[in-house]
C-alpha positions in Angstrom: 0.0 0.0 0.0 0.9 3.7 -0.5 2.1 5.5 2.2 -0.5 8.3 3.6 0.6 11.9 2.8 0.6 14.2 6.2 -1.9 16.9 6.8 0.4 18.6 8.6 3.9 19.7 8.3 5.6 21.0 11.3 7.9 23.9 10.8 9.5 26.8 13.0 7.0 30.1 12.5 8.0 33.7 13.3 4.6 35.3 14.5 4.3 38.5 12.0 2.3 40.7 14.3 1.8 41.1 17.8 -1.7 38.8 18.8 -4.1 38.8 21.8 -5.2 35.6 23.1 -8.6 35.4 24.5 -8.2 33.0 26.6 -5.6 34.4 28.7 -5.5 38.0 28.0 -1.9 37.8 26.9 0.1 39.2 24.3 2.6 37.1 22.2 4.8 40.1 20.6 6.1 40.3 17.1 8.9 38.4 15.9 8.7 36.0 18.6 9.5 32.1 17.2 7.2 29.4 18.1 6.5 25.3 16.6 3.5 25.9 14.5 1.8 23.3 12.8 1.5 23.8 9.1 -1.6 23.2 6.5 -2.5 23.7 2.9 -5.8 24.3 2.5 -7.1 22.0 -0.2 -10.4 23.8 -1.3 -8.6 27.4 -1.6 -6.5 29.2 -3.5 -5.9 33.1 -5.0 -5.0 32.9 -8.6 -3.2 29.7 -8.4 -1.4 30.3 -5.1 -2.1 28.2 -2.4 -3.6 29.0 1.0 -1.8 28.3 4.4 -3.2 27.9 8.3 -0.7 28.0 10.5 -1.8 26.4 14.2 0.1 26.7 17.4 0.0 27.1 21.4 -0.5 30.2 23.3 3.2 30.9 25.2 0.9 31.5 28.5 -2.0 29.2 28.6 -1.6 26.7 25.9 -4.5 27.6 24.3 -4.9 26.5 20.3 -4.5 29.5 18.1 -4.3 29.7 14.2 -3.3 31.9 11.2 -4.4 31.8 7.7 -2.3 33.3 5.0 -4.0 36.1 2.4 -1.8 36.3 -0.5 -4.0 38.9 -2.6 -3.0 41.7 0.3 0.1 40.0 1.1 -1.0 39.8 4.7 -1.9 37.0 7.4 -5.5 36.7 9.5 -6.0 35.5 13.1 -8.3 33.2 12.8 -8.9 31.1 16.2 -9.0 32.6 19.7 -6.7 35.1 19.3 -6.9 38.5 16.9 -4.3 41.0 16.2 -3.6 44.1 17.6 
């Protein structure tokens, strides 16, 4: 049998904006590098460029947050439990 591709790939993120964590109330700053899980979103792309979600753990409360790329403004979304500020 064919061995299963992974969903995820794990890679070393640099967080590109300083986020909020509901959870907690704490504040991961820019720049700081964290393990982040790593996803292609299968049903979406921009012009032939694929889509990203990015999942890791808060630094305070290990809660799960996640970012999703936006390569038409060149920019990244918080998605889950956290938001940007």
């Amino acid at each position: 049998s064919l061995p299963k591709k992974k969903k995820y790939i794990s890679i070393r993120f640099m967080i590109p904006f300083d986020i909020f964590c509901f959870s907690c109330f704490g504040v991961i700053r820019e720049g700081k590098k964290i393990n982040a899980l790593k996803e292609k979103i299968i049903s979406e792309q921009y012009l032939g460029l694929q889509i990203f979600r990015f999942y890791f753990k808060c630094l305070y409360c290990l809660k799960g947050l996640s970012l999703k790329t936006d390569v038409k403004n060149f920019k990244y979304y918080a998605e889950l439990n956290c938001k940007k500020i």
